[in-house]
N, CA and C atoms of all chains as a GROMACS GRO file, in nm:
protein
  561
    1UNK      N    1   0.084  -0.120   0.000
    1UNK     CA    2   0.000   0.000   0.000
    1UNK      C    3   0.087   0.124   0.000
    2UNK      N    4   0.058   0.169  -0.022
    2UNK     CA    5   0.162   0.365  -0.099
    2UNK      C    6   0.115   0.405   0.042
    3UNK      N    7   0.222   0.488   0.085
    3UNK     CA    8   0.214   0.609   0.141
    3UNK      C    9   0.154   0.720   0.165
    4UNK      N   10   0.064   0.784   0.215
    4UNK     CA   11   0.064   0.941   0.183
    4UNK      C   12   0.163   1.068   0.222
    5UNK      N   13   0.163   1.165   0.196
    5UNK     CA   14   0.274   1.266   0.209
    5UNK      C   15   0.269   1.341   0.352
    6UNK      N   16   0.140   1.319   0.427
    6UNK     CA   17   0.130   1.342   0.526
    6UNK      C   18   0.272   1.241   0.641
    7UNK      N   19   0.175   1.149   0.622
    7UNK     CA   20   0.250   1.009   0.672
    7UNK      C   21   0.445   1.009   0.663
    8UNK      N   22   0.470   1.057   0.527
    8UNK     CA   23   0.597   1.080   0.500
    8UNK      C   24   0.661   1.205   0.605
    9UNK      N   25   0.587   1.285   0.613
    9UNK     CA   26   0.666   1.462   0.667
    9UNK      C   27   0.623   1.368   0.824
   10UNK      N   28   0.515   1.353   0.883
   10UNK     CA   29   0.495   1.296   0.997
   10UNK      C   30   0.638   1.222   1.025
   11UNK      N   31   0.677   1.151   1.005
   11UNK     CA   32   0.765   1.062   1.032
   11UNK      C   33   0.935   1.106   1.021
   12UNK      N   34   0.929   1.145   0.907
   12UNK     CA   35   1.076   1.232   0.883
   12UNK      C   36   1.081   1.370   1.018
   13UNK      N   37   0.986   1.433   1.052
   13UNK     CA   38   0.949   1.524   1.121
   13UNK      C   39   0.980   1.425   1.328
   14UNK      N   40   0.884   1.363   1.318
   14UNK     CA   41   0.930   1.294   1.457
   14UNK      C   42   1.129   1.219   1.439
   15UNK      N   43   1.128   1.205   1.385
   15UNK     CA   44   1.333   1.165   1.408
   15UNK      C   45   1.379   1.271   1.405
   16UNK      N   46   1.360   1.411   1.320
   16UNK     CA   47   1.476   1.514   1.311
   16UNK      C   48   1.366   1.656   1.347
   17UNK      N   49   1.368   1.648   1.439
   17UNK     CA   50   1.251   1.747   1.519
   17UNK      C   51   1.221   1.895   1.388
   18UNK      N   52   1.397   1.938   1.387
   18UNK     CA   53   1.373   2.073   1.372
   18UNK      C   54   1.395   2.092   1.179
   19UNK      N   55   1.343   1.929   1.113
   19UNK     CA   56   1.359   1.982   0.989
   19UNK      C   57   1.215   2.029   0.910
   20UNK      N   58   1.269   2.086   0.790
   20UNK     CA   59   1.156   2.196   0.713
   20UNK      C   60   1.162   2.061   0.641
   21UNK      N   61   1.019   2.006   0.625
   21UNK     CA   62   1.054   1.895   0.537
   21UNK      C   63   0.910   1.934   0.370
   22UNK      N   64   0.972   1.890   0.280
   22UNK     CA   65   0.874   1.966   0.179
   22UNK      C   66   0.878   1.825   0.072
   23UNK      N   67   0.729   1.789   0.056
   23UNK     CA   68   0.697   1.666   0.005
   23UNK      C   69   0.618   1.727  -0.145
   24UNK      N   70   0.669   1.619  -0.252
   24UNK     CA   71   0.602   1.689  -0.381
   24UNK      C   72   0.544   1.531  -0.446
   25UNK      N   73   0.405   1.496  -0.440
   25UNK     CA   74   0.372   1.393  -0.531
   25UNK      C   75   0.380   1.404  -0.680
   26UNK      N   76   0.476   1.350  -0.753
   26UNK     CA   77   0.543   1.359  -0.826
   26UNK      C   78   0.494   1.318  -0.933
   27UNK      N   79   0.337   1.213  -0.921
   27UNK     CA   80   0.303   1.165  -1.018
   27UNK      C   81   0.165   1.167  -1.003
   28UNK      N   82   0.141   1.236  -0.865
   28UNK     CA   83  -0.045   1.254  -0.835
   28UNK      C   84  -0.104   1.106  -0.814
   29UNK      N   85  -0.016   0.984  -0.791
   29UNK     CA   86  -0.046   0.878  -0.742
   29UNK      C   87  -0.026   0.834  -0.637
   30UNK      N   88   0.030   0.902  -0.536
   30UNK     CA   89   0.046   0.841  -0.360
   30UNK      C   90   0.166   0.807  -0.400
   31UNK      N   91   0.240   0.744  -0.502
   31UNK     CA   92   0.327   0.655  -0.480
   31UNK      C   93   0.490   0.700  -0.514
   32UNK      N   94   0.501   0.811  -0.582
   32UNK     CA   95   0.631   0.877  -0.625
   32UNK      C   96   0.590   1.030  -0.586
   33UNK      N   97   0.713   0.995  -0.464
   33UNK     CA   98   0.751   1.105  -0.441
   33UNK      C   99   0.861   1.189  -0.442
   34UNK      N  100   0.888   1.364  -0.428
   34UNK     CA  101   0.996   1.401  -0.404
   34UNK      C  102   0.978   1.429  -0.286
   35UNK      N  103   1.115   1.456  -0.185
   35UNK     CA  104   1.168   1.490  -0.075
   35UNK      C  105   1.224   1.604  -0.056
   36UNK      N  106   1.250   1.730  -0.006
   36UNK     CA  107   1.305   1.783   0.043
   36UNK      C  108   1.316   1.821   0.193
   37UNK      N  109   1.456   1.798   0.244
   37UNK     CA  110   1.499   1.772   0.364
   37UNK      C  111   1.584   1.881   0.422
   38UNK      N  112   1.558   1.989   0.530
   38UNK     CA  113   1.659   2.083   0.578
   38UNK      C  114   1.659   2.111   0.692
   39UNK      N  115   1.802   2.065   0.744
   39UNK     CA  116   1.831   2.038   0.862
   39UNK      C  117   1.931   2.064   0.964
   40UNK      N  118   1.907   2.165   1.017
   40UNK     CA  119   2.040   2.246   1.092
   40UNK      C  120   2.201   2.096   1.117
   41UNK      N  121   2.070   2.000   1.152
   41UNK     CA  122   2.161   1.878   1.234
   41UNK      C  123   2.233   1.788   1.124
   42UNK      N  124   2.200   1.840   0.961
   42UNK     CA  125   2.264   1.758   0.873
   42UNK      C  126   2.387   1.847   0.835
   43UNK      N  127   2.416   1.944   0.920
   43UNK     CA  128   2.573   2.034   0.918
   43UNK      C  129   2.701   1.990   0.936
   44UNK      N  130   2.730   1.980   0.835
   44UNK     CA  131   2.930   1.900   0.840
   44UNK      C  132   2.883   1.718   0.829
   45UNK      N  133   2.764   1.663   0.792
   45UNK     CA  134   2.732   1.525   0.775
   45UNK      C  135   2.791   1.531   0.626
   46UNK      N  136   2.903   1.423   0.554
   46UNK     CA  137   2.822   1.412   0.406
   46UNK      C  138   2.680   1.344   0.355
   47UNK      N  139   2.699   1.384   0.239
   47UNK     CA  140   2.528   1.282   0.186
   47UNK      C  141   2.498   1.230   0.246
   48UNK      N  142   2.535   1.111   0.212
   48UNK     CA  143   2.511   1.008   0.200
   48UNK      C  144   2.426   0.967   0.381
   49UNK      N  145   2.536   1.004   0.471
   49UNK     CA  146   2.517   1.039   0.609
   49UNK      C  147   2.364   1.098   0.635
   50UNK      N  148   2.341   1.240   0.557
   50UNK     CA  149   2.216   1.279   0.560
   50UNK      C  150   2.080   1.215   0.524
   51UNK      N  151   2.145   1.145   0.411
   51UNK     CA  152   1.984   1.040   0.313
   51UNK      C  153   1.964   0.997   0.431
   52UNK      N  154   2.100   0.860   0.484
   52UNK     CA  155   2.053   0.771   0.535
   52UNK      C  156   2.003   0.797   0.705
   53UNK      N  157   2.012   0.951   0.724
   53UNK     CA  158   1.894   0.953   0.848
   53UNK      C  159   1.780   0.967   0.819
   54UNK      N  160   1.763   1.012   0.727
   54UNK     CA  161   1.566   1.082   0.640
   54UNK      C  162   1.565   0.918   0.588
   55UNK      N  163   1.618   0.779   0.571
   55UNK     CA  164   1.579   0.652   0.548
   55UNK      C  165   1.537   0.596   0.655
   56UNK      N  166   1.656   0.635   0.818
   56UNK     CA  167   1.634   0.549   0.929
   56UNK      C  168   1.492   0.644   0.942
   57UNK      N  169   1.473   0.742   0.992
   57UNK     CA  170   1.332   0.812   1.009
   57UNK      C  171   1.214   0.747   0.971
   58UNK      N  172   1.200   0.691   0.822
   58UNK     CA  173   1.142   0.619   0.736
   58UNK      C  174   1.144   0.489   0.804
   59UNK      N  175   1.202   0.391   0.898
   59UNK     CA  176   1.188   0.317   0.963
   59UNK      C  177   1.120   0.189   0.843
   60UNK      N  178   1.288   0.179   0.770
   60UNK     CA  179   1.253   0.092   0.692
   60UNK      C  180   1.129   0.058   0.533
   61UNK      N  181   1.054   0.158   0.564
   61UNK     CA  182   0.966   0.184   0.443
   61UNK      C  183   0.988   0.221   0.296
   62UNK      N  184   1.164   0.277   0.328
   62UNK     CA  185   1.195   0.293   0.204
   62UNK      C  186   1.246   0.200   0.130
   63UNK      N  187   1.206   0.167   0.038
   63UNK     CA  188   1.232   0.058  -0.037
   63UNK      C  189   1.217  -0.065  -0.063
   64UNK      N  190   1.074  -0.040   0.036
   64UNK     CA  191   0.948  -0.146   0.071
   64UNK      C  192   0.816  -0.092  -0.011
   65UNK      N  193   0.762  -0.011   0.105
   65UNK     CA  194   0.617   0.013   0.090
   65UNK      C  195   0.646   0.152  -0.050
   66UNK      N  196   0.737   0.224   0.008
   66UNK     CA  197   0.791   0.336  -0.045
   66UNK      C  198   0.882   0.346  -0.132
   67UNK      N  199   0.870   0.304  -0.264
   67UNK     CA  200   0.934   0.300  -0.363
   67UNK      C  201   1.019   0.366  -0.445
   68UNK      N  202   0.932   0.507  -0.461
   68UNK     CA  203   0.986   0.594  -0.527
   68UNK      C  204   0.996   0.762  -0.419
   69UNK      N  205   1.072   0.758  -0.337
   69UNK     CA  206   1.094   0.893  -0.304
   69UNK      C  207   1.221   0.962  -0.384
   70UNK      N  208   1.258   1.075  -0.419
   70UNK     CA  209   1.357   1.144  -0.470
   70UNK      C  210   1.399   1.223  -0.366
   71UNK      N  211   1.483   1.215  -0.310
   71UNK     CA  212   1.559   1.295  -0.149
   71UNK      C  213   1.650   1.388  -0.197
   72UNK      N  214   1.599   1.528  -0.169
   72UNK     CA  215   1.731   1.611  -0.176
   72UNK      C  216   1.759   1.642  -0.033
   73UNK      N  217   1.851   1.668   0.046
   73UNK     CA  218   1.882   1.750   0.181
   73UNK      C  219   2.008   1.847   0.209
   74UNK      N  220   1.957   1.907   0.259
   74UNK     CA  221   2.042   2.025   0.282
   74UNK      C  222   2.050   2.052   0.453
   75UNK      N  223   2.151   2.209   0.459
   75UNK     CA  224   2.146   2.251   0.589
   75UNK      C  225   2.057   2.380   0.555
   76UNK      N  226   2.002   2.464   0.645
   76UNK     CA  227   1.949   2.602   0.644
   76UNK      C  228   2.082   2.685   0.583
   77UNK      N  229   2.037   2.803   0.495
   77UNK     CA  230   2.115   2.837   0.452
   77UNK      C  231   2.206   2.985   0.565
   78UNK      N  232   2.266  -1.158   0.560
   78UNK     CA  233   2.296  -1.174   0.441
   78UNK      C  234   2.396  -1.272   0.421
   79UNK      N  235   2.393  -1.375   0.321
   79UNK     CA  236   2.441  -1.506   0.318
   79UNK      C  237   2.614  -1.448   0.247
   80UNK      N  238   2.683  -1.505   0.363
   80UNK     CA  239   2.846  -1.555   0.310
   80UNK      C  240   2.882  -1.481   0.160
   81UNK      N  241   2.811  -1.580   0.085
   81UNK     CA  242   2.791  -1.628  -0.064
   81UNK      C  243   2.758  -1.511  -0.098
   82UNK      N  244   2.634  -1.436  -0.032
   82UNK     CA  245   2.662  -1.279  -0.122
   82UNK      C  246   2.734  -1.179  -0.102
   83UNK      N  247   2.745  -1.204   0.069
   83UNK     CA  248   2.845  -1.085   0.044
   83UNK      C  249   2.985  -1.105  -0.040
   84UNK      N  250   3.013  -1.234  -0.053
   84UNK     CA  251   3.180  -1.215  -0.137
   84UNK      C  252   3.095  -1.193  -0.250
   85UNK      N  253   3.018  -1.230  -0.328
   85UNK     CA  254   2.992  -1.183  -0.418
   85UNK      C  255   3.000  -1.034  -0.489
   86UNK      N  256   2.918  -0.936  -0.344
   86UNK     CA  257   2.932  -0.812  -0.389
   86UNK      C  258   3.093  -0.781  -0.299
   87UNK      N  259   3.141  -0.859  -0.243
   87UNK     CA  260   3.314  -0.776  -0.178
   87UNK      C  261   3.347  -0.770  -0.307
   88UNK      N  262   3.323  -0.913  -0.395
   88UNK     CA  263   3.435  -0.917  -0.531
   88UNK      C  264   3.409  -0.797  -0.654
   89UNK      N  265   3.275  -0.812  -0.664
   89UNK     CA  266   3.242  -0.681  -0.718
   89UNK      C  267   3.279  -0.540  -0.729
   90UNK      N  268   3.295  -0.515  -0.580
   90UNK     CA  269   3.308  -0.322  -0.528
   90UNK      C  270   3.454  -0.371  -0.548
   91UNK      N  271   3.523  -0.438  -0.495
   91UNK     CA  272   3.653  -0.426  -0.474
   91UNK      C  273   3.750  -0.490  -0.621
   92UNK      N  274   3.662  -0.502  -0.705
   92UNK     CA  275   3.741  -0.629  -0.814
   92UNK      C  276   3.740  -0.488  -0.935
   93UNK      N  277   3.657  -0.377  -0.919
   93UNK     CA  278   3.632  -0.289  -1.025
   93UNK      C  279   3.675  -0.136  -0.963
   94UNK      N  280   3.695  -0.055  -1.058
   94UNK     CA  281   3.748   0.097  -0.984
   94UNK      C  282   3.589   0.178  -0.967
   95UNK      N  283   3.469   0.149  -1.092
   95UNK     CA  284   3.359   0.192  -1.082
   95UNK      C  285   3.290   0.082  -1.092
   96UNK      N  286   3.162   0.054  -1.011
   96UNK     CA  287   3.061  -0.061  -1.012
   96UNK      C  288   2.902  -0.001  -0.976
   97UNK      N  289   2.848  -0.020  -1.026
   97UNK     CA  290   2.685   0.039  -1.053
   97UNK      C  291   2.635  -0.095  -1.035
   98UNK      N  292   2.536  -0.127  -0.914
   98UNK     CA  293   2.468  -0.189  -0.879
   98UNK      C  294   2.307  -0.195  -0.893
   99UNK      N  295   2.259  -0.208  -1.001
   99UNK     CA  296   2.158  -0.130  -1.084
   99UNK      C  297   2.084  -0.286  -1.076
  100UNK      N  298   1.886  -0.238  -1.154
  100UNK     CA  299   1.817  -0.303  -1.166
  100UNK      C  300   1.846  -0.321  -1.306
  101UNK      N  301   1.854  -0.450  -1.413
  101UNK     CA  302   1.847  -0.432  -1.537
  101UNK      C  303   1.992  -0.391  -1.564
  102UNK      N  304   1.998  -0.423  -1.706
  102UNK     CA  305   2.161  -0.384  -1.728
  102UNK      C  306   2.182  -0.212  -1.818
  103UNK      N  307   2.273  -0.183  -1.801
  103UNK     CA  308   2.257  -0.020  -1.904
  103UNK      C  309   2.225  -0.012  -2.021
  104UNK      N  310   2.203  -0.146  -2.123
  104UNK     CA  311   2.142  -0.124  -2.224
  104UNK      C  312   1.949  -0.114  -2.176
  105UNK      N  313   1.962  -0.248  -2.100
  105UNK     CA  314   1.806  -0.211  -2.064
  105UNK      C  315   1.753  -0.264  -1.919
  106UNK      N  316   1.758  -0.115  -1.867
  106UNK     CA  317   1.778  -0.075  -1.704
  106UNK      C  318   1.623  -0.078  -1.721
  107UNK      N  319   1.571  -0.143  -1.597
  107UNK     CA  320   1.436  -0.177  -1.522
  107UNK      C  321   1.391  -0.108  -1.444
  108UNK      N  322   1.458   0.009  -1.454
  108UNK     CA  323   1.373   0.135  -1.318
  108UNK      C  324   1.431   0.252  -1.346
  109UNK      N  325   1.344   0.329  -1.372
  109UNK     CA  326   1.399   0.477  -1.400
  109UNK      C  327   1.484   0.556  -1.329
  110UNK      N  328   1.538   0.499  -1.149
  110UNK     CA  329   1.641   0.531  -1.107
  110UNK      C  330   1.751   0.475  -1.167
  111UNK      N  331   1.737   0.346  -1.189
  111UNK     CA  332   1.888   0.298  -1.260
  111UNK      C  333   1.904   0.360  -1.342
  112UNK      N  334   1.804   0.366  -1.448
  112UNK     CA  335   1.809   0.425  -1.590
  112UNK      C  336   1.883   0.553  -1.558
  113UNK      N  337   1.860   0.631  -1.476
  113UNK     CA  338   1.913   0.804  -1.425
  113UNK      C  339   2.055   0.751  -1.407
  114UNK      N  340   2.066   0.670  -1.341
  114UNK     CA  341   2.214   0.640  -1.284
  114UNK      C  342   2.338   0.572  -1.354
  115UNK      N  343   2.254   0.502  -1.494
  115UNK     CA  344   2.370   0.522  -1.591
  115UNK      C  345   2.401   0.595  -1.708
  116UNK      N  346   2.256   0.715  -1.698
  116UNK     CA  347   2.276   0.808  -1.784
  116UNK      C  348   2.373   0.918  -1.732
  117UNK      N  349   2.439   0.920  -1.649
  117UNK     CA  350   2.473   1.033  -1.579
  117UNK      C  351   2.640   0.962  -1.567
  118UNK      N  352   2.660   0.787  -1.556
  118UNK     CA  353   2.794   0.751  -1.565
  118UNK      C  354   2.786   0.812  -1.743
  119UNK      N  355   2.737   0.741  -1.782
  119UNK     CA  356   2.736   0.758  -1.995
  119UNK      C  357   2.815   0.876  -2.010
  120UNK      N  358   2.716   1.015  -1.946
  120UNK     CA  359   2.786   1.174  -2.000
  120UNK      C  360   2.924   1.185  -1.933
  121UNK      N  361   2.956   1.082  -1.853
  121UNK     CA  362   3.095   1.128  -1.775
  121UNK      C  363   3.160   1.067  -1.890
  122UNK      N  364   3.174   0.975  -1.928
  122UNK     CA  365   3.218   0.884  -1.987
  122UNK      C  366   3.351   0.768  -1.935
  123UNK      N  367   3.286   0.747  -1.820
  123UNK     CA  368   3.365   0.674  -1.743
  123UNK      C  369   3.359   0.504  -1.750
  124UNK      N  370   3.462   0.421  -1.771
  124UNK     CA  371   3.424   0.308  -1.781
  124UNK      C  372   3.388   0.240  -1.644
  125UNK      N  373   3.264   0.158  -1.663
  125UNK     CA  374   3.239   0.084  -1.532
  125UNK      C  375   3.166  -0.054  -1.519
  126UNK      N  376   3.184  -0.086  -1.444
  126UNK     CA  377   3.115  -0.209  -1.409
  126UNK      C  378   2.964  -0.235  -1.391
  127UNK      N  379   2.911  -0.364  -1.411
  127UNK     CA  380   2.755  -0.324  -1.358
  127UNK      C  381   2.729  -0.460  -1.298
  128UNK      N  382   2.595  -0.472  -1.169
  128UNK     CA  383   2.572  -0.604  -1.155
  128UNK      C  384   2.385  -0.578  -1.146
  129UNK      N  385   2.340  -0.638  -1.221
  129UNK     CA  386   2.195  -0.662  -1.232
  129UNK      C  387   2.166  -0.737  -1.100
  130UNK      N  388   2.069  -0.684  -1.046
  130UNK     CA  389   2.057  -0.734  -0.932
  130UNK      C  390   1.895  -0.840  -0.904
  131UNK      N  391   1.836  -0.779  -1.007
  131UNK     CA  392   1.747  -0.846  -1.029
  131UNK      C  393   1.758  -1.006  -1.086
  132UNK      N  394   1.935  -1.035  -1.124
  132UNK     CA  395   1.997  -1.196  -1.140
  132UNK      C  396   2.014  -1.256  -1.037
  133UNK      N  397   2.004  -1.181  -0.892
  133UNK     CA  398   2.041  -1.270  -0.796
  133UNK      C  399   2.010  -1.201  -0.715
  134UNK      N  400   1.880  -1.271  -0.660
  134UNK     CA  401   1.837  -1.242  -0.500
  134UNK      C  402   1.913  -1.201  -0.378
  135UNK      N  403   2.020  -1.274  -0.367
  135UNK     CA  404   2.108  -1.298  -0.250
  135UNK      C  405   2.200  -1.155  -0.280
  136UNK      N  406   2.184  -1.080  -0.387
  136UNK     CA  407   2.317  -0.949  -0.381
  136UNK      C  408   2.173  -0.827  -0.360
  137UNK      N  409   2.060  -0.849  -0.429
  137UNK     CA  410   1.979  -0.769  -0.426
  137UNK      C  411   1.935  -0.705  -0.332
  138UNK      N  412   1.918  -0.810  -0.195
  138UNK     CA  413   1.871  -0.784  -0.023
  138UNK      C  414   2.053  -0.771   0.003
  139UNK      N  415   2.143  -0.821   0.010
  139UNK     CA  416   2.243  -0.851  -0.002
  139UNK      C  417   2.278  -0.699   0.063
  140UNK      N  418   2.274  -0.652  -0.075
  140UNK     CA  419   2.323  -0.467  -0.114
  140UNK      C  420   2.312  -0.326  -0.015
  141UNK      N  421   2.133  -0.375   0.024
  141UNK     CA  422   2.105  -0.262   0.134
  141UNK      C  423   2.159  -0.269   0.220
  142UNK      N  424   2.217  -0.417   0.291
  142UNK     CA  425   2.242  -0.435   0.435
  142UNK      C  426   2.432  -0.382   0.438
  143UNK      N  427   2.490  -0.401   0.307
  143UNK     CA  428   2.631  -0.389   0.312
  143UNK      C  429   2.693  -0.259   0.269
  144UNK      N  430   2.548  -0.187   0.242
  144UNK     CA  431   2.634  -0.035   0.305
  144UNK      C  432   2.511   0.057   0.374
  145UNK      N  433   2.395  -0.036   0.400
  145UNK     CA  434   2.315   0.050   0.532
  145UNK      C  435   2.276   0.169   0.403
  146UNK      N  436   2.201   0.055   0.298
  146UNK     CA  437   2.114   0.158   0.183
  146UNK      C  438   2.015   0.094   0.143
  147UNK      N  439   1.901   0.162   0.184
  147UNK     CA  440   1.769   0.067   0.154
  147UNK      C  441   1.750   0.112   0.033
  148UNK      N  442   1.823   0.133  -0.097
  148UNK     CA  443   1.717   0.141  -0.214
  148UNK      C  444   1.839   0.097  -0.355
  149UNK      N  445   1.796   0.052  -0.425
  149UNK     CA  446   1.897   0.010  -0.602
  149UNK      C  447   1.876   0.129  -0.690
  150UNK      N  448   1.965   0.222  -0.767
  150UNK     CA  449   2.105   0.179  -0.757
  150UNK      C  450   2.194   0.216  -0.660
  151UNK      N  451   2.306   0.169  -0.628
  151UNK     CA  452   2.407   0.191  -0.569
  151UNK      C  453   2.529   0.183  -0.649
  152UNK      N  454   2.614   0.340  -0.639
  152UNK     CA  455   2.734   0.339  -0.683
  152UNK      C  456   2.846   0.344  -0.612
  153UNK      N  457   2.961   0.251  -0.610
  153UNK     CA  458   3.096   0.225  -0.564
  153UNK      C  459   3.189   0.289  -0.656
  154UNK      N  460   3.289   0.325  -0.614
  154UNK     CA  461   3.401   0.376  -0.635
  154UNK      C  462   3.523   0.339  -0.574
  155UNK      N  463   3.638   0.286  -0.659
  155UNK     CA  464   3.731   0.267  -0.575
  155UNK      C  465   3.683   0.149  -0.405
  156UNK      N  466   3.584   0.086  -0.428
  156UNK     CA  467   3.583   0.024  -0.329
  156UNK      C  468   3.486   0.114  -0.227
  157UNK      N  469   3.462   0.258  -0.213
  157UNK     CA  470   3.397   0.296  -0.142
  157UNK      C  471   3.224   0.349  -0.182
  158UNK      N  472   3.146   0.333  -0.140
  158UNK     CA  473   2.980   0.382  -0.183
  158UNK      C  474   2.987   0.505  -0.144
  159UNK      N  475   2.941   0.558  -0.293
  159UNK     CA  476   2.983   0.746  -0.308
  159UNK      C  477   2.749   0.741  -0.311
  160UNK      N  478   2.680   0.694  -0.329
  160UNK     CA  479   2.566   0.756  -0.318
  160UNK      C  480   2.410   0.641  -0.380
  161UNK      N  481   2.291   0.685  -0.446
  161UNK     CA  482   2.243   0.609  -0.500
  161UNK      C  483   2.227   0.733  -0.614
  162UNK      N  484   2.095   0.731  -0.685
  162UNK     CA  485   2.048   0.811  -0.786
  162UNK      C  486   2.046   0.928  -0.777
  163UNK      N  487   1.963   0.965  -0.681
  163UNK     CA  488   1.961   1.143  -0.597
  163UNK      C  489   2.071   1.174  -0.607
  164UNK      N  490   2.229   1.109  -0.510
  164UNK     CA  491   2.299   1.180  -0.451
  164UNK      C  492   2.408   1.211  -0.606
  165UNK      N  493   2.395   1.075  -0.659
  165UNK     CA  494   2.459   1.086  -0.792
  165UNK      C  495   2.437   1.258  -0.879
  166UNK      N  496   2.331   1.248  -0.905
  166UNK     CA  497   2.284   1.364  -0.966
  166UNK      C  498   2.333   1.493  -0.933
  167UNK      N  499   2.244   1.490  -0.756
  167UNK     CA  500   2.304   1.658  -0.742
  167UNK      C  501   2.457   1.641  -0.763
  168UNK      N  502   2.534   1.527  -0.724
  168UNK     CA  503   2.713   1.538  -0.734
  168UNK      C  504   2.732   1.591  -0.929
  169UNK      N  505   2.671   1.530  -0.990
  169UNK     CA  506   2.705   1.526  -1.166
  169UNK      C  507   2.677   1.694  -1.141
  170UNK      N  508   2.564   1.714  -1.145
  170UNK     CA  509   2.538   1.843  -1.164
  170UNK      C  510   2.625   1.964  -1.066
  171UNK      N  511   2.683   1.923  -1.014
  171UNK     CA  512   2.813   1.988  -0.952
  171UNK      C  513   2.905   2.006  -0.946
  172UNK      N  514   2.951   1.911  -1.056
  172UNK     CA  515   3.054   1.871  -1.089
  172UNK      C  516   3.120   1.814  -0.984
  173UNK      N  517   3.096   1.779  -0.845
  173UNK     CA  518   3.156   1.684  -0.767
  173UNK      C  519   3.213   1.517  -0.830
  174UNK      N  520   3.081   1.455  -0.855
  174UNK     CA  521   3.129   1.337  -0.963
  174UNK      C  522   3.214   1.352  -1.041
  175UNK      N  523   3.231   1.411  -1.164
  175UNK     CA  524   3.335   1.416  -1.193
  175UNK      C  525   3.478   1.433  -1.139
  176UNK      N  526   3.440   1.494  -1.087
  176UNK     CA  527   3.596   1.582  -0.974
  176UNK      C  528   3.655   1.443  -0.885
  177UNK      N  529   3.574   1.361  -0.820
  177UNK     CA  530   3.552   1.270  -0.763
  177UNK      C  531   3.646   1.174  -0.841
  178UNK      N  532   3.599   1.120  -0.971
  178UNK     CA  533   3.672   1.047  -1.072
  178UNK      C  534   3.804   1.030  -1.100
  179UNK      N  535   3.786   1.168  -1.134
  179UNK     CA  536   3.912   1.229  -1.156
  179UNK      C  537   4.025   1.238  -1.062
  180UNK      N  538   4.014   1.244  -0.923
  180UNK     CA  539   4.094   1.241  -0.802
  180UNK      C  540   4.117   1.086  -0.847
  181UNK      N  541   4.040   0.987  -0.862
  181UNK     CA  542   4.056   0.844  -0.790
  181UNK      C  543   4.150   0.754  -0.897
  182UNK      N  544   4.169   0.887  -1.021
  182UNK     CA  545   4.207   0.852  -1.138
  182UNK      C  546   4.165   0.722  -1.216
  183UNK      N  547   4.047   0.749  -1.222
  183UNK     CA  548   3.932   0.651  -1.311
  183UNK      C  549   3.930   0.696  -1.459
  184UNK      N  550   4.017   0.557  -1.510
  184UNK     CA  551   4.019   0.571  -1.675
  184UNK      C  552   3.862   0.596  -1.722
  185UNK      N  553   3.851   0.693  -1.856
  185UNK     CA  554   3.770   0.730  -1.906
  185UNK      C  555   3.770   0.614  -2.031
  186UNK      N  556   3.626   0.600  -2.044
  186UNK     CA  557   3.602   0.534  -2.181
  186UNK      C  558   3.650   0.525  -2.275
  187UNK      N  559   3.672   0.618  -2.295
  187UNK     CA  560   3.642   0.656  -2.452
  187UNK      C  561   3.826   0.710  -2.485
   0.00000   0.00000   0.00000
């Protein structure tokens, strides 16, 4: 069963308290989404470091239930 | 993850300087992330490796657990995992990837 985008920011939002998180259904089907992730606490992390906390957040859904997210993340500028 | 796959993918990351761990092969990639992820090796023009993962179960589950990445593709370098599709991209479009290459002195294709 797909996701909704609620469900997505809910969740990314409870692991990294203080991020701006900005969800774009990408195909108007529940099921592809984009990500955007910004996060004081992803400062001096590389990437890769950053995805894979917005994945642990996701508590496994990615690349299960959640197929298609597109993750960008950043710090506040 | 079974023995058997992980040497499989050790021999892989470590047997090649670039290895793309993709769904489908680069002539005909099975998911429009792979597909992104060897359009973006192509414009570098970097030679590389590939392992269809959709040939073998055991590298496919295998993959997420051996670098703590729940999603295909995954790109290695030199032995180390530089990203999947996303991270690939913003790096190309930054010219980081390349730059990246180029440090690790990764023969070009062509």
């Amino acid at each position: 069963m797909p996701m909704a985008a609620e469900e997505i920011e809910t969740m990314i939002r409870a692991a990294i308290p203080d991020a701006e998180v900005e969800i774009t259904d990408l195909a108007g089907d529940g099921d592809h989404y984009a990500a955007r992730v910004v996060s004081e606490s992803f400062r001096g992390l590389p990437r890769v470091r950053q995805h894979q906390r917005v994945y642990a957040a996701l508590e496994g859904r990615m690349g299960g239930v959640l197929h298609a997210l597109q993750l960008t993340t950043a710090c506040p500028q | 993850m079974t023995d058997d796959a992980r040497s499989r993918i050790d021999s892989a990351v470590k047997g090649n300087d670039v290895v793309l761990f993709m769904k489908g092969t680069p002539l005909f990639p099975q998911c429009g992330f792979s597909s992104r992820a060897v359009a973006i090796l192509e414009h570098l023009g970097v030679e590389y490796a590939s392992v269809d993962v959709l040939q073998d179960q055991g590298v496919r589950q295998g993959i997420k657990d051996y670098s703590d990445w729940p999603t295909i593709p995954q790109l290695y370098v030199k032995g180390e995992f530089v990203g999947g599709s996303d991270i690939m991209m913003e790096m190309y479009e930054s010219g980081e990837l390349g730059q990246l290459l180029q440090d690790q002195g990764v023969t070009s294709a062509h």
